[in-house]
C-alpha positions in Angstrom: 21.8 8.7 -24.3 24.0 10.6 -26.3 27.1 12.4 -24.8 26.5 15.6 -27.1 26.8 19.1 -24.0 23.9 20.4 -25.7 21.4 17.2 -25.4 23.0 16.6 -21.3 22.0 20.5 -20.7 18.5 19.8 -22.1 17.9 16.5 -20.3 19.6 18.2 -16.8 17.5 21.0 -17.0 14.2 19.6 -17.7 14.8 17.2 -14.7 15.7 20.0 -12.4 12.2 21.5 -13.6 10.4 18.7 -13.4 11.6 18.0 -9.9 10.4 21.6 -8.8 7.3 21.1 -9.7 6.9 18.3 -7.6 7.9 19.7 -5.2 5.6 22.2 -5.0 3.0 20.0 -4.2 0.7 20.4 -3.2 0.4 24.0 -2.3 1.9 26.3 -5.1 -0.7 25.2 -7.9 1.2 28.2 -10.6 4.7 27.2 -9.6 3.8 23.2 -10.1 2.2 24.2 -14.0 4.9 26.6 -14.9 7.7 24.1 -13.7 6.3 20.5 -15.5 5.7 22.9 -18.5 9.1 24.1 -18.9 10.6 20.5 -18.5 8.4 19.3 -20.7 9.6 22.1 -23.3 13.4 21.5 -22.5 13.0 17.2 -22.7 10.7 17.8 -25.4 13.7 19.7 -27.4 16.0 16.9 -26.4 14.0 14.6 -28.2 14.1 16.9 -31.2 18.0 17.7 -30.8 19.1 13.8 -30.5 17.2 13.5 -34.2 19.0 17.1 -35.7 19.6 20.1 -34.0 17.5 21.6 -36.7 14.3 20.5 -35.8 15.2 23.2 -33.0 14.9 26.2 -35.8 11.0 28.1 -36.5 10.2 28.3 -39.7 10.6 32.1 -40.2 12.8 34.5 -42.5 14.1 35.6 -39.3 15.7 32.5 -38.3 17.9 32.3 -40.8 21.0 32.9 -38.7 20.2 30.2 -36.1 19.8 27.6 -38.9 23.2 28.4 -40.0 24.6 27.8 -36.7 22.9 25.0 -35.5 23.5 23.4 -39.3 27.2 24.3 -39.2 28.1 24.4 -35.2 25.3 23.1 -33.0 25.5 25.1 -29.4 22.7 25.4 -27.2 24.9 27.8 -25.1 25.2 30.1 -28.3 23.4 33.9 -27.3 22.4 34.1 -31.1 20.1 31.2 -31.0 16.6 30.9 -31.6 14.7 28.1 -31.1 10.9 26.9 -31.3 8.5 27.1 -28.3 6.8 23.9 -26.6 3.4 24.4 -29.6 5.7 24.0 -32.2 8.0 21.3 -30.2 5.2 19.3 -29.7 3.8 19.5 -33.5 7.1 18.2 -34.9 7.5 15.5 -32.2 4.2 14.3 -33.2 5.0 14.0 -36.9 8.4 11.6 -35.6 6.8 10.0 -32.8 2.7 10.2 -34.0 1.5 8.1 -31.3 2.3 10.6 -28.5 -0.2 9.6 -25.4 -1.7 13.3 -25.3 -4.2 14.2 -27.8 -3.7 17.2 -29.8 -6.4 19.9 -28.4 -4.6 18.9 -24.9 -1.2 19.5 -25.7 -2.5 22.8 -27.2 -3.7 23.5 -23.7 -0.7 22.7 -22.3 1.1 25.0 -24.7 -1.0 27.8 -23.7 -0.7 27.4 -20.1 3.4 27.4 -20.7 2.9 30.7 -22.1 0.6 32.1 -20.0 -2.0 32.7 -22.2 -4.4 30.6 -20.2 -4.0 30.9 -15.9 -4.1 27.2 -14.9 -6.8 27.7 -12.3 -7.8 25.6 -9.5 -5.9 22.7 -7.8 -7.4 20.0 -9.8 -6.5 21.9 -13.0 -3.2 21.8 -11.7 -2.7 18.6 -11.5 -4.4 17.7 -14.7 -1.5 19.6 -16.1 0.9 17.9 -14.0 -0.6 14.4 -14.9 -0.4 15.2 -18.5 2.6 16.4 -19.0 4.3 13.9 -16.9 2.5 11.1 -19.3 4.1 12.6 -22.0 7.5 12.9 -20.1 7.4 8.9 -19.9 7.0 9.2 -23.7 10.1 11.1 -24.0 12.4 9.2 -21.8 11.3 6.2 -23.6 12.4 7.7 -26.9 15.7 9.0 -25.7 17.1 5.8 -23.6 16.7 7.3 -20.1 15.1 5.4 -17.1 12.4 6.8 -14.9 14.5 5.6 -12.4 17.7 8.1 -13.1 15.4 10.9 -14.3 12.9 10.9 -11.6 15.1 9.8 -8.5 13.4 10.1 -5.2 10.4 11.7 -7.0 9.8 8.1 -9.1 6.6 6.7 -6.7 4.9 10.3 -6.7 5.1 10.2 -10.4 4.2 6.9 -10.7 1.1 7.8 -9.0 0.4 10.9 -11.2 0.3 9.0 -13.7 -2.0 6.3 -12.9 -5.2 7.2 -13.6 -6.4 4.1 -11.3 -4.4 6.1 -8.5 -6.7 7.8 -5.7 -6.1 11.0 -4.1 -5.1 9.4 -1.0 -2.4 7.2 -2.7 -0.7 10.8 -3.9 -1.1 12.5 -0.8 0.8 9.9 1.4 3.4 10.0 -1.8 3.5 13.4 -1.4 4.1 13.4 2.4 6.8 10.1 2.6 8.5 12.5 -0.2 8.6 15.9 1.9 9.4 13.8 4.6 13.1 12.4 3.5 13.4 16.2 1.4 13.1 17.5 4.9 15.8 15.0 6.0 18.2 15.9 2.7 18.2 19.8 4.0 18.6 18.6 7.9 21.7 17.0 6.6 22.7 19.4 4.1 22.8 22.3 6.5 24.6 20.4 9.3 27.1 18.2 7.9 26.9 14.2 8.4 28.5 14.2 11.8 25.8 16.7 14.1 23.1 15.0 11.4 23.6 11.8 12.6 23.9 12.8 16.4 20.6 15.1 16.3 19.1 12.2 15.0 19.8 9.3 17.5 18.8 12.4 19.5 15.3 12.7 18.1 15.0 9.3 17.9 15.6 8.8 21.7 13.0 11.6 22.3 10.2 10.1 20.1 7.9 8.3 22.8 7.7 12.0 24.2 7.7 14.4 21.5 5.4 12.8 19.0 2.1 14.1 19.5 -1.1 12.2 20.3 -4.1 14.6 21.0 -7.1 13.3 20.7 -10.8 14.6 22.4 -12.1 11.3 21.9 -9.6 8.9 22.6 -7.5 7.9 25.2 -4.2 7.6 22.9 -1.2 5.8 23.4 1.7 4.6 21.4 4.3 1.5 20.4 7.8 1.7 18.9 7.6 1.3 14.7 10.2 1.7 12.2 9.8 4.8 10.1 9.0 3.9 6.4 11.2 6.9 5.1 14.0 7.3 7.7 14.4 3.8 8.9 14.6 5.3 12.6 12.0 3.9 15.4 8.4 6.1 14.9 5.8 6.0 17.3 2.7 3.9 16.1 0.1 5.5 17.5 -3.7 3.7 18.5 -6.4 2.9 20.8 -6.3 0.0 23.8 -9.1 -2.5 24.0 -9.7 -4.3 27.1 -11.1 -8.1 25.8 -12.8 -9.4 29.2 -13.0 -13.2 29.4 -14.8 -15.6 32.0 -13.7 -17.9 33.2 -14.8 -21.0 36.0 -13.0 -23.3 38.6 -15.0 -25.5 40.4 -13.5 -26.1 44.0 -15.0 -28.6 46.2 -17.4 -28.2 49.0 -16.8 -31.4 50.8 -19.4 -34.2 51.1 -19.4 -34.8 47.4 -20.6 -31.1 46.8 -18.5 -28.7 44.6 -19.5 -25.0 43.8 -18.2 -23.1 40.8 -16.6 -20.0 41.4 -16.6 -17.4 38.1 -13.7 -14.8 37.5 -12.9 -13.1 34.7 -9.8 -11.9 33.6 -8.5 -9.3 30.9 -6.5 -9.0 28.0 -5.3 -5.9 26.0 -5.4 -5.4 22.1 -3.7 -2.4 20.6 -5.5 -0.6 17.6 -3.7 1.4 16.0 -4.5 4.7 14.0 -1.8 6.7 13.2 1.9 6.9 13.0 4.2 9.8 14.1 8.0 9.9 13.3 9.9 12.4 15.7 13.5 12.3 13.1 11.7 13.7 10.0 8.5 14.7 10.8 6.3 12.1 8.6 2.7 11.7 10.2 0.1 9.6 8.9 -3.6 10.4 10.0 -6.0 7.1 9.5 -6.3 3.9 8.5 -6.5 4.3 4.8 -2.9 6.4 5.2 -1.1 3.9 7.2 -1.8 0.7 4.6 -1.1 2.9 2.0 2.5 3.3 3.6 2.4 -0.5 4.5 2.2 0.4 8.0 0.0 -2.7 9.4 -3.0 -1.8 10.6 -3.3 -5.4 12.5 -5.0 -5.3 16.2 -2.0 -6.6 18.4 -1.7 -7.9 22.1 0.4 -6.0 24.6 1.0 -5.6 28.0 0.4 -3.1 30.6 3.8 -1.6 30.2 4.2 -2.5 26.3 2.7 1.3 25.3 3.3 4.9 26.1 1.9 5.9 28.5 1.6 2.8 30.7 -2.0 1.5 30.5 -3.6 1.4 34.0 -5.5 -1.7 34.3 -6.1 -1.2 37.7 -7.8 2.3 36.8 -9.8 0.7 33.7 -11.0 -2.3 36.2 -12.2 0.5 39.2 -14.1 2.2 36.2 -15.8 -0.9 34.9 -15.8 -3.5 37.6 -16.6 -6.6 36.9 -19.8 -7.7 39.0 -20.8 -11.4 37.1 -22.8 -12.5 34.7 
């Protein structure tokens, strides 16, 4: 990308805008719209600005003055400017770049919305918005030389999943909550500098088999050590015990050629797990479905007695269904 001030300024600020929006997920549906739009104005503008600052100028009498100064001395900062709206943006991009991804009648929409001619509604409007804007965003960063990676940063899976029409809502909610989840962490540390950050941590860490909740009126619940997908620090893996009861048979001799078998049985445990609680940044993850998407393994494993939290009492489970033969 080119290192003209004005184009930088464009590209910064539709990023910071862009990264607002998502992070207003999933709650503030107005700020999310209002946000994407105005990044997609300001990267829209960059695209026009890289080709001639000019592009920038509305065809009106009334714009003479700008043209002169973005003809003779381009400055974005300039308080004389006037420049075109995200419409007219969009119209003029087409004509440079005419397969845009967006059809025409949609990017009118989006127009309107940025404008506040039209309210954008309910939470799935919202992220229709949101979807398409971001589609055209990855049209944008094609044409000016700037990775998704650099322009999206932490926000880059969340997007990706936006944008994927095969995507599901559950694949963009556990986006959304492995995002909040290290955002929380970036304030934490923020806030308290890197030395208390990194004590308060180890702290919360070494509280986690404790503090992490496990309520359940169904279920009794207990829970293994498992590394956080965002933090990296030791979660609590939270699941269900199954008591596997196997027979078995020893014959022992009676004397006189005679032997009688004598049946036992004997348990094993299996741990199932079904959700996942970090106590250092707060992720939790409700389900099944939410802990493969987070490539949490879902697996049945053996444990012992004294492998989970709290201790499972065999003794207890073996008084309450006592084994009588076959």
């Amino acid at each position: 990308m080119s290192d003209d001030p004005s184009l930088q300024r464009l590209v910064a600020s539709s990023k910071t805008r862009i990264a607002a929006a998502l992070t207003a997920l999933p709650d503030d549906q107005d700020a999310v719209s209002i946000n994407a739009l105005i990044g997609l104005e300001h990267l829209t503008k960059a695209s026009l600005w890289s080709r001639s600052p000019t592009l920038l100028i509305p065809l009106t009498a009334s714009s003479e003055a700008s043209l002169l100064l973005l003809a003779t001395s381009p400055d974005l900062l300039n308080p004389k400017l006037r420049t075109i709206g995200l419409q007219v943006a969009l119209d003029r991009l087409a004509g440079l770049l005419p397969k845009l991804p967006v059809a025409k009648e949609a990017r009118q929409r989006l127009a309107q919305v940025r404008n506040g001619y039209v309210h954008v509604g309910t939470a799935k409007a919202s992220m229709a918005t949101l979807s398409e804007t971001l589609t055209l965003v990855d049209t944008l960063l094609d044409d000016l030389d700037i990775t998704r990676e650099s322009f999206f940063g932490d926000y880059l899976n969340l997007a990706d999943r936006l944008v994927d029409d095969r995507a599901t809502e559950l694949s963009r909610d556990v986006a959304l909550k492995l995002i909040n989840a290290k955002r929380r962490l970036e304030d934490l540390r923020t806030r308290l500098g890197q030395h208390a950050y990194d004590e308060l941590l180890g702290t919360l860490e070494s509280r986690a088999e404790e503090d992490v909740p496990m309520d359940s009126t169904m279920f009794e619940l207990h829970s293994l050590p498992n590394r956080c997908p965002v933090c990296g620090y030791d979660g609590r893996l939270i699941g269900i015990i199954d008591v596997d009861v196997h027979y078995d048979a020893d014959v022992e001799p009676l004397g006189g050629g005679e032997y009688e078998t004598v049946e036992h049985a004997f348990n094993t445990l299996s741990f199932d797990p079904v959700a996942f609680g970090c106590n250092v940044c707060a992720l939790y993850l409700g389900g099944f479905p939410e802990l493969q998407e987070a490539n949490i393994s879902v697996d049945a494993r053996q444990v012992e007695e004294d492998d989970v939290h709290p201790p499972f009492d065999m003794n207890a489970w073996n008084e309450a269904y006592a084994y009588e033969g076959p």
